[in-house]
C-alpha positions, 0 to 999 in steps of 0.5 A, spaced: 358 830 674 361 824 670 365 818 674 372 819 673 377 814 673 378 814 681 376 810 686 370 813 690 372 818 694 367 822 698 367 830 698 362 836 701 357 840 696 355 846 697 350 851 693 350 858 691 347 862 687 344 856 684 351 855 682 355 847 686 360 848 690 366 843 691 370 844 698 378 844 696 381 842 703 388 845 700 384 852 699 380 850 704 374 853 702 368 852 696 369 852 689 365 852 683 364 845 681 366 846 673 369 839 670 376 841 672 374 842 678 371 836 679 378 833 676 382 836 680 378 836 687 379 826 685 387 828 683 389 831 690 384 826 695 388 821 689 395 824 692 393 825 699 390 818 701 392 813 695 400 816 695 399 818 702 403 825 700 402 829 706 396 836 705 402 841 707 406 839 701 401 840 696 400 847 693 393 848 688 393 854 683 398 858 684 401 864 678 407 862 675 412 866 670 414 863 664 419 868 659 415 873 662 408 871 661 403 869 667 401 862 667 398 858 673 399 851 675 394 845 677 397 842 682 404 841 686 407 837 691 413 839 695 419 835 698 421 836 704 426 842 702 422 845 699 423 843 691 418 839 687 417 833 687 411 833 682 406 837 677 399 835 675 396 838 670 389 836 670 382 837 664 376 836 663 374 829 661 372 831 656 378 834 653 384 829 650 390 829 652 395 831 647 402 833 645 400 839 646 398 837 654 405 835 655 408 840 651 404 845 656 406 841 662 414 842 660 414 848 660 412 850 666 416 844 669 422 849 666 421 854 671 418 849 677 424 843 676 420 837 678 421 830 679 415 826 677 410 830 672 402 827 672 397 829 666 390 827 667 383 828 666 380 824 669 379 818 665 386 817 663 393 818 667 400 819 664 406 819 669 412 820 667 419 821 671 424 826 669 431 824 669 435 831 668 441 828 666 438 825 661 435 830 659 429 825 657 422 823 660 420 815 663 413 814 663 410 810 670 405 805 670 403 809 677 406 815 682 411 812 688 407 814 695 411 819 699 414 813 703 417 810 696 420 818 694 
């Protein structure tokens, strides 16, 4: 797989059907090595031990409705009272991050409410805050750790 922009992080392997397998420690268990995967399985080792955002506040590919269509979330950590702190959306690496990627990201913030949006893949990181009572997004330099929430 392509290096990301990430530090080194160590993951297990595994083969089936002479397909690669990647162990999702949220999901906990093995999924297929696509490049998403590959992007996604860097983002949450990324969360959990740069951001120290603690495992049982992340949630990794759940269903959500959107004005009546079913779409899936990448990745969502929790707060403490159960509302969300942040959504991520990841890609391939090789797919651009456009304002189609944030245009798809706000939509499902609509029905989540986030604080902190990321958007990523694997090779660039965006962060922003949203601030609800401005009705605006700020970009970061880089996510707060779960202390600094």
């Amino acid at each position: 797989m392509q290096p990301l922009n990430f530090k080194k992080y160590s993951f297990r392997f595994k083969s089936n059907e002479n397909k690669p397998l990647i162990f999702d420690p949220i999901r906990k268990k093995f999924m297929v090595l696509t490049p998403e995967e590959w992007v996604r399985q860097h983002v949450l080792k990324f969360l959990i031990n740069e951001k120290e955002y603690p495992i049982s506040h992340i949630n990794v590919e759940k269903q959500l409705e959107l004005n009546g269509t079913k779409k899936r979330y990448d990745i969502v950590v929790f707060n403490n009272d159960g509302s969300i702190h942040l959504i991520v959306e990841c890609k391939r690496p090789k797919v651009a991050i456009t304002q189609t990627t944030f245009d798809q990201i706000a939509r499902y913030n609509m029905a989540l409410n986030a604080t902190y949006l990321m958007v990523t893949n694997g090779i660039h990181h965006y962060y922003c805050r949203i601030e609800k009572n401005k009705e605006r997004y700020v970009f970061l330099e880089e996510l707060p750790t779960y202390q600094n929430i």
